[in-house]
C-alpha positions in Angstrom: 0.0 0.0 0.0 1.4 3.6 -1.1 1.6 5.8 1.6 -0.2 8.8 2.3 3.8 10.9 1.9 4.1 8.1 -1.1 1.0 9.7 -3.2 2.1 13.0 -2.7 5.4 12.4 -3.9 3.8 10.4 -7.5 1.6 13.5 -7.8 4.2 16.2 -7.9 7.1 14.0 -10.0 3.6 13.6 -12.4 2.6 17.4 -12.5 6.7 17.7 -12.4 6.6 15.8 -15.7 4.2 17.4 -17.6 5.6 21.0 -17.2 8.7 19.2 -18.7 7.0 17.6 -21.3 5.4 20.7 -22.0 8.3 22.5 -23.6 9.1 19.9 -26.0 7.3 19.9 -29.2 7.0 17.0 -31.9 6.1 18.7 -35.9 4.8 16.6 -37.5 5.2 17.3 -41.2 1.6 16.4 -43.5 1.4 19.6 -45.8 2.5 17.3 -48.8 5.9 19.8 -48.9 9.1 19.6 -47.2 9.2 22.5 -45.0 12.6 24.4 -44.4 11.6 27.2 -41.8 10.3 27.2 -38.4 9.4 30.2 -36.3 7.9 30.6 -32.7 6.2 32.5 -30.6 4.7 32.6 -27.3 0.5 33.2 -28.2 0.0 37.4 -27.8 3.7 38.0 -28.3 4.3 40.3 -31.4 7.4 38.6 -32.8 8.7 35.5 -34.7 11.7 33.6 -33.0 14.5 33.2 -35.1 14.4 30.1 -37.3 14.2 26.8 -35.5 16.4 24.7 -37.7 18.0 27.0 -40.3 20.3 24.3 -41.4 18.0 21.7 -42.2 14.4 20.3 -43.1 11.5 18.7 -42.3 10.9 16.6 -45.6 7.1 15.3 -45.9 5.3 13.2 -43.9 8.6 13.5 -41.4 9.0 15.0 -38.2 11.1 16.9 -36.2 11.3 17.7 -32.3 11.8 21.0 -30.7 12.8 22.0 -27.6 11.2 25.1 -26.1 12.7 25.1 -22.4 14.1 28.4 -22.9 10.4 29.5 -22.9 10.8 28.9 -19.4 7.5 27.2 -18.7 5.4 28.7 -21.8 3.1 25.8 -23.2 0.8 28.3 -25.5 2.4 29.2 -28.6 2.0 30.5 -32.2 4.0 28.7 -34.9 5.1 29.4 -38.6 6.1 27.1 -41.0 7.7 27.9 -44.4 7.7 25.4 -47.2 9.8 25.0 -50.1 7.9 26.8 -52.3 8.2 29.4 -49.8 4.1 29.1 -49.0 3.1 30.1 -45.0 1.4 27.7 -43.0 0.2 29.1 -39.4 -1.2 27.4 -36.2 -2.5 29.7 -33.3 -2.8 28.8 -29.7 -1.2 25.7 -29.9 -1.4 23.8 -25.7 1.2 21.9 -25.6 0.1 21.0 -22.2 -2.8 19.1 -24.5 -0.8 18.2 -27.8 2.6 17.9 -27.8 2.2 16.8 -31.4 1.7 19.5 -34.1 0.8 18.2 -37.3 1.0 20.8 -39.9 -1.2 20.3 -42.6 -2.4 22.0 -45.9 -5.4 23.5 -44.1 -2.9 25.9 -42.3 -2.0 27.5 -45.4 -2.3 31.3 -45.2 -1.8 34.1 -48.0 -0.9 37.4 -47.5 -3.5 39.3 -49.3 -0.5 42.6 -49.7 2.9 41.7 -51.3 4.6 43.7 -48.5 4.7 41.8 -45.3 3.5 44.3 -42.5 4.3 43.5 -38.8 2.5 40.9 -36.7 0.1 44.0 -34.9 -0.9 44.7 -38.3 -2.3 41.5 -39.5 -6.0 40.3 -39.0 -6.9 36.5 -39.9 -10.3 35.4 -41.6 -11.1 31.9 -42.5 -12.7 30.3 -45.1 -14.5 27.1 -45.5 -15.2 25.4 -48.8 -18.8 23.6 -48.2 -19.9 24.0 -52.1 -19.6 20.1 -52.8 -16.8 20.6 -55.1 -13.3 21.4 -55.4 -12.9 25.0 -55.8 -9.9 26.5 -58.1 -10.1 30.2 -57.3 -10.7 32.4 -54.6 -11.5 35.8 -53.9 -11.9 37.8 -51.2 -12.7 41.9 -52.5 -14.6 45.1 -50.2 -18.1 45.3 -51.5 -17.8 48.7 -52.5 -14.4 47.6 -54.5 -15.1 47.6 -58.6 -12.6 44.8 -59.2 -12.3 40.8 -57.3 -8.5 41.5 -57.3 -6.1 38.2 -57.5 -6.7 34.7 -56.8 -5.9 34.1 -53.0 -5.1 30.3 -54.1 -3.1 30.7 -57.5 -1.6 27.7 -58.4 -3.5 25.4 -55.7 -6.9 24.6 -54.9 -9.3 23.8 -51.9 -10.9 20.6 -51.7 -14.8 20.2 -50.3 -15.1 20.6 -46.8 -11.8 22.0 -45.9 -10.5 25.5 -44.8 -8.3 28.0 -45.6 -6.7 31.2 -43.1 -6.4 34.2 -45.0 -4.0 36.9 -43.4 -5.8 40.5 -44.3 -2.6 42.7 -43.7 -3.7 46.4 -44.2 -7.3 46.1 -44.8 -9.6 47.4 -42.4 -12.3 45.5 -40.3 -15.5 45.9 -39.6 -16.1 46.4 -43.5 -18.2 44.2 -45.4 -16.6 42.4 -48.2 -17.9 39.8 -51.0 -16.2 37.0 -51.5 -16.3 34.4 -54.2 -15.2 30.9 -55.3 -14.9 29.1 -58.6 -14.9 25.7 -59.5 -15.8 23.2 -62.3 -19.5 23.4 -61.3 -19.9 26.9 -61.2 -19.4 30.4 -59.5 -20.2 30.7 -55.5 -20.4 34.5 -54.3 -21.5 35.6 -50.8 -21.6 39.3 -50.7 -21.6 42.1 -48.0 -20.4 39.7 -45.5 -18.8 41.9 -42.6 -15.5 40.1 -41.1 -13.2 40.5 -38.9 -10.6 39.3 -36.6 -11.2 35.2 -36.6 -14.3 35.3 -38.2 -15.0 32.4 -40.0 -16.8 32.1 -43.7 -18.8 29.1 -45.1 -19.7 29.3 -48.8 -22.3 26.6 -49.6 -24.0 25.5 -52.2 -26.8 27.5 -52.1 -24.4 30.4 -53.1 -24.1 29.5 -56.4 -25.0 32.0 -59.1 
């Protein structure tokens, strides 16, 4: 029988453990790319870490495992990944008090909708979720009162049914209502004066066919 002194002693080297095991992350590499940058960051912090492995690469479906003790107890974090094609993939308010796993998979991939990066308190992230019942080729994401759809957010890529894309928003304003439209083989899905903001999320269905 484990003694009163004995219990006490398994629950502390247990809660002991898992602040260790906290600062240890396993990436775990599903994007389909080999990915060739890793950044961190404590979740609310306004800066990227240096890069993680900058001599080497997580090719796909590998893994890699990084140790984070110098976060001295952080277990919420932010992390960017950079493929070889030089494509962003974010993940947010990662617990690696839950997870100590992070895959990384296609559905992080974000686009800056500016082709000058801005600073971290610049950016705003919207997603959007493809429930159309097709694969969609093009996206577009434009202010209502705009007279032009701009570029295709997923240009050489697409978005299968039922998946979901971040889309980083860098120098546009909130609050705004935008329209925003996807194409595929079946036809042309628009849903307009749709007001987003900071993590708001977008379904386009079906019934937004034209």
């Amino acid at each position: 029988m484990v003694s009163v002194k004995g219990k006490v002693f398994i629950i502390a080297v247990f809660f002991f453990s898992l602040l260790l095991f906290s600062q240890e992350a396993v990436i775990i590499n599903k994007t389909g790319f080999d990915l060739y940058n890793i950044y961190v960051s404590p979740s609310g912090m306004e800066e990227w870490s240096d890069d993680l492995q900058p001599y080497d690469v997580i090719v796909k479906d590998g893994y890699r495992i990084l140790d984070l003790h110098s976060y001295e107890g952080e277990f919420l974090f932010d992390f960017r990944f950079i493929d070889v094609d030089g494509d962003e993939y974010i993940k947010k308010n990662v617990d690696l008090n839950l997870h100590r796993k992070v895959v990384v998979t296609l559905d992080e991939l974000s686009y800056i909708l500016d082709a000058e990066q801005v600073s971290r308190e610049d950016e705003w992230v919207v997603s959007v979720r493809n429930n159309t019942g097709g694969t969609v080729m093009e996206l577009y994401i434009s202010p209502h009162a705009s007279n032009s759809w701009g570029g295709n957010l997923i240009e050489n890529d697409y978005m299968e049914n039922k998946s979901t894309r971040q889309f980083f928003m860098s120098g546009r304003e909130e609050f705004i209502d935008y329209d925003i439209r996807m194409d595929s083989r079946d036809g042309k899905y628009v849903r307009e004066e749709v007001t987003l903001s900071n993590n708001a999320t977008v379904v386009i269905t079906s019934a937004d066919r034209e």
